[in-house]
C-alpha positions in Angstrom: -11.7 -2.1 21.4 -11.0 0.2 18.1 -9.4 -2.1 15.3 -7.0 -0.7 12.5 -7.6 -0.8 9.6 -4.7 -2.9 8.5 -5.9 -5.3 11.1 -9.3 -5.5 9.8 -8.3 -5.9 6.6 -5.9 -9.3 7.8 -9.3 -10.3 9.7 -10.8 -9.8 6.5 -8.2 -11.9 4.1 -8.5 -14.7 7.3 -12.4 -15.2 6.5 -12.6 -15.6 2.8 -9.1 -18.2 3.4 -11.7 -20.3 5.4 -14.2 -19.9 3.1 -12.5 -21.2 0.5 -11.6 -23.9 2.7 -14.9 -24.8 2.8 -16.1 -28.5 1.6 -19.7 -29.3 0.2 -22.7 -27.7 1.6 -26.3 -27.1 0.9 -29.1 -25.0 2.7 -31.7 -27.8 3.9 -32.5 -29.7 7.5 -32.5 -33.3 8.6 -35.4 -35.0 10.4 -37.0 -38.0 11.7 -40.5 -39.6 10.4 -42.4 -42.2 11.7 -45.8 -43.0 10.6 -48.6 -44.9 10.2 -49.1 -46.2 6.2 -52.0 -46.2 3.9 -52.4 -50.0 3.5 -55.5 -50.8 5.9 -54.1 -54.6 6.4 -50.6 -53.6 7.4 -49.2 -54.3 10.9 -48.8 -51.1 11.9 -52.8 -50.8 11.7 -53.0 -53.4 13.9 -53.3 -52.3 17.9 -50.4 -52.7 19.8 -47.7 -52.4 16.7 -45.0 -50.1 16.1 -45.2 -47.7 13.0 -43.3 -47.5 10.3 -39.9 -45.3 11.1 -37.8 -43.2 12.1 -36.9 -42.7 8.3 -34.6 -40.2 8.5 -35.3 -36.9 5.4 -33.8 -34.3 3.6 -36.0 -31.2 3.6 -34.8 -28.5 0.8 -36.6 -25.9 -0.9 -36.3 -25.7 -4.7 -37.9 -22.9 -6.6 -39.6 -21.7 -3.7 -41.2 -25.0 -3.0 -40.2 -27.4 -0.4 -38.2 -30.6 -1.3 -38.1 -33.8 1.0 -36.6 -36.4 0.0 -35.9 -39.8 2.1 -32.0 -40.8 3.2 -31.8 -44.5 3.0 -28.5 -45.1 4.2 -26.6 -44.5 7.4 -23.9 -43.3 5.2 -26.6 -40.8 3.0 -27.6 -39.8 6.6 -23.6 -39.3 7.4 -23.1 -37.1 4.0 -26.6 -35.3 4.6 -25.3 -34.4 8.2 -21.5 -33.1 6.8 -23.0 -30.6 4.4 -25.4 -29.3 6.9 -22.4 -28.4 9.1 -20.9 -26.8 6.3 -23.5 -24.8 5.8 -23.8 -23.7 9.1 -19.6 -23.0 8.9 -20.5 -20.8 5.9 -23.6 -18.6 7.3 -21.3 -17.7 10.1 -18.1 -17.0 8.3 -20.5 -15.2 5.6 -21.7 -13.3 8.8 -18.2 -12.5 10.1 -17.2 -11.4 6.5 -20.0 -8.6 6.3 -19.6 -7.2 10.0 -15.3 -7.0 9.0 -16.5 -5.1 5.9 -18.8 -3.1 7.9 -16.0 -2.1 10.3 -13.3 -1.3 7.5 -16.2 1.0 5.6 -16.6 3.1 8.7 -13.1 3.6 9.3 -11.6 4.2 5.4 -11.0 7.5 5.0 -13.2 9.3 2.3 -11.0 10.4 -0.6 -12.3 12.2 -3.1 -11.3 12.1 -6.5 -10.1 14.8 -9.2 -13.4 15.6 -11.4 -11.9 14.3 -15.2 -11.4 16.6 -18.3 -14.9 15.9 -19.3 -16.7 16.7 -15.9 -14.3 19.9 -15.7 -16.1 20.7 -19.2 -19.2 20.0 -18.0 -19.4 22.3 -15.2 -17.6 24.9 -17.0 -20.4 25.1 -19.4 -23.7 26.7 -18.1 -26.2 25.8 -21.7 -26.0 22.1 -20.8 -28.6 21.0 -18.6 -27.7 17.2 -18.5 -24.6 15.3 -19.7 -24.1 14.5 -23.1 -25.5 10.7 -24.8 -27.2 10.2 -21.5 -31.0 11.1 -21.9 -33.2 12.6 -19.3 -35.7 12.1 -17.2 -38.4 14.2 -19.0 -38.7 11.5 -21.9 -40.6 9.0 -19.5 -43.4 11.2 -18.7 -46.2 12.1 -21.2 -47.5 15.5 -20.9 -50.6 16.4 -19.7 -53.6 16.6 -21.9 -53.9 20.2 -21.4 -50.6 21.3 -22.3 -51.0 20.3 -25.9 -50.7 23.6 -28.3 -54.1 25.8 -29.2 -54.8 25.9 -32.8 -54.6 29.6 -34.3 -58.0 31.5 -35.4 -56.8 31.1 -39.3 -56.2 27.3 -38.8 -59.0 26.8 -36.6 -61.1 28.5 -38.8 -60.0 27.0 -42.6 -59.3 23.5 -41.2 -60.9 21.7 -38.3 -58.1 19.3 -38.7 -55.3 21.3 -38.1 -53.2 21.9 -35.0 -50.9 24.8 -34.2 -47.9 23.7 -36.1 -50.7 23.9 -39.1 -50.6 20.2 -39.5 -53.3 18.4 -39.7 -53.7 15.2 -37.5 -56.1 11.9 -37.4 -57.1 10.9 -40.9 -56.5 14.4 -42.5 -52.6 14.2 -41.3 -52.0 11.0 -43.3 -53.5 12.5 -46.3 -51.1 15.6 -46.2 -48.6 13.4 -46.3 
């Protein structure tokens, strides 16, 4: 079913009311350990024991690196638990925001704007071949070797040092100078 735009746009102002309504929440997951320990008299070498666990952890990443980091309290595990969920609440509002925008984008009319004084000018003006202050693209590439001017026959001939501008260059052009 087609949406209008005005209701799209009400869907819209809904989704970022709830996610402001949002309480703490951080990217990560919760699991269980249980494991044998590095102490080779410990009970849970010996047969028949238990290991050590369920410890319950935090796994984050920070910096691109994986964090895990133990919860030693029912109540750190309760906390842990709440801002996972919230997490969760925000990747699928943050979802539901993007697919509303999508929606309104398709449907908005296209308006197009009055050119301004200075783009009427511009256009107007057929010598200009890019807008003024703004520098083009032709200053990022070096020219190639070849292009580089020929030195005339009198030049060539009275001063092996000279280019076609009759300028010397190298050492000679920091002496004419």
């Amino acid at each position: 079913m087609l949406q209008s735009l005005g209701d799209l746009e009400q869907q819209r102002s809904a989704i970022v009311h709830q996610l402001t309504g949002l309480g703490d929440f951080r990217p990560c997951s919760i699991s269980t350990t249980s494991g044998r320990c590095g102490k080779p008299n410990c009970r849970c070498h010996l047969p028949n024991q238990s290991p050590h666990g369920p410890t319950d952890r935090l796994t984050y990443k920070v910096d691109g690196k994986t964090v895990t980091e133990s919860l030693p309290s029912p109540a750190a595990l309760a906390k842990a638990e709440r801002e996972v969920a919230e997490f969760r609440n925000y990747r699928q509002l943050s979802q539901q925001f993007v697919e509303v925008n999508t929606q309104i984008c398709e449907l908005r009319p296209v308006t197009e704007a009055a050119p301004s004084a200075q783009e009427k000018n511009f256009r107007s003006d057929p010598k200009r071949t890019h807008r003024p202050g703004r520098p083009t693209a032709a200053h990022h590439f070096a020219r190639p070797q070849g292009d580089w001017p020929t030195r005339s026959r009198e030049c060539r001939d009275s001063n092996p040092g000279c280019d076609a501008s009759g300028r010397g260059h190298g050492s000679d052009a920091a002496a004419a100078v």
